[in-house]
N, C-alpha and C positions, 0 to 999 in steps of 0.2 A: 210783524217784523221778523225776517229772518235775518237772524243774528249769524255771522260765522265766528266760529273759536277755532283759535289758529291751533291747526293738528299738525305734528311734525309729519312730514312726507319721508316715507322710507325710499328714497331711488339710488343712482351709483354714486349719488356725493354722498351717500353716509355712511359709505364703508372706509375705516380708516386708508386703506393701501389706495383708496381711488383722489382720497382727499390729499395726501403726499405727492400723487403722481401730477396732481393738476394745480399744484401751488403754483405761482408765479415762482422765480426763483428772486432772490432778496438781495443776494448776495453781487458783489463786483463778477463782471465779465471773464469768464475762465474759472472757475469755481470748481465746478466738477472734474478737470483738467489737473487740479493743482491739489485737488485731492489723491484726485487718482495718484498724480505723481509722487505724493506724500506716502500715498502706502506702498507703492513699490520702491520708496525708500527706504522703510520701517519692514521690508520683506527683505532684503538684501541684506540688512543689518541686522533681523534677525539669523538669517539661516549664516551669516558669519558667525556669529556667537554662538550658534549651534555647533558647525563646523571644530569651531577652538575649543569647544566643553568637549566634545567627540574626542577628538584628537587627544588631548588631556587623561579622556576617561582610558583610553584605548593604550598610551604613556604605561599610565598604570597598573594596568593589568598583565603590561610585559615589563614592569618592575618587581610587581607580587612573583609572579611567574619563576623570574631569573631568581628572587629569595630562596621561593620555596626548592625550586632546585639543589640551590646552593646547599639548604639545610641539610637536602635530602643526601646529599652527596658526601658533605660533615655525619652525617647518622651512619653513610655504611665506612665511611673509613674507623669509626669510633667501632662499631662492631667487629669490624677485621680487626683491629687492636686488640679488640678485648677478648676475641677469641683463642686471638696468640700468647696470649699472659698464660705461664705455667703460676700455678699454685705452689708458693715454699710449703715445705714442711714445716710444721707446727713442733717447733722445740720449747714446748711446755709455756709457761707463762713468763713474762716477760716483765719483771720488776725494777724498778726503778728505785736506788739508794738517795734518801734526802737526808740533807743536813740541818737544823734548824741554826740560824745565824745570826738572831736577833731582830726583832720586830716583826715584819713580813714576807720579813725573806730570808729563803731556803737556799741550798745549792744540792745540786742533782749530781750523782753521780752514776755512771754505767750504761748511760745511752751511749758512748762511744763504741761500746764494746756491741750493740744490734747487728753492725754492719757485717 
């Protein structure tokens, strides 16, 4: 008695890409249609959202910009100032007369006279 034992046969249905390609399709009529059309809907809405992150990102980097200018601009005017400042003369130390007036508190005299 020649017995057969069922061998799996290797031919072009046992490659998965060939077994997808020859499904039957399952689905309602227009299927692949309304996909498609689903993802060039989901491509539109993306590269919008791209579009407005862009534009945002692009916002900000001519607000950093306009800052750092500004700062830069605040730093040489602080320089010109400070270059212009003469130095008074140092008329010795500069003391200050206090009173003591009960509890914690003092009264100063002779800061009027700095100026």
């Amino acid at each position: 008695m020649d017995r057969q034992e069922a061998v799996p046969r290797k031919d072009a249905m046992d490659r998965p890409a060939d077994r997808l390609q020859s499904r039957p399709s399952k689905g309602f009529p227009g299927g692949r249609s309304l996909i498609a059309l689903a993802g060039a809907v989901c491509t539109v809405i993306a590269a919008a959202v791209a579009t407005i992150l862009a534009v945002a990102l692009a916002a900000s980097v001519v607000v950093i910009g306009l800052m750092g200018g500004a700062l830069l601009f605040l730093a040489s005017l602080a320089m010109r100032a400070r270059r212009r400042v003469e130095a008074k003369a140092d008329s010795g130390p500069q003391l200050l007369e206090a009173r003591h007036v009960g509890g914690h508190s003092w009264v100063a005299y002779g800061w009027e006279r700095r100026r």
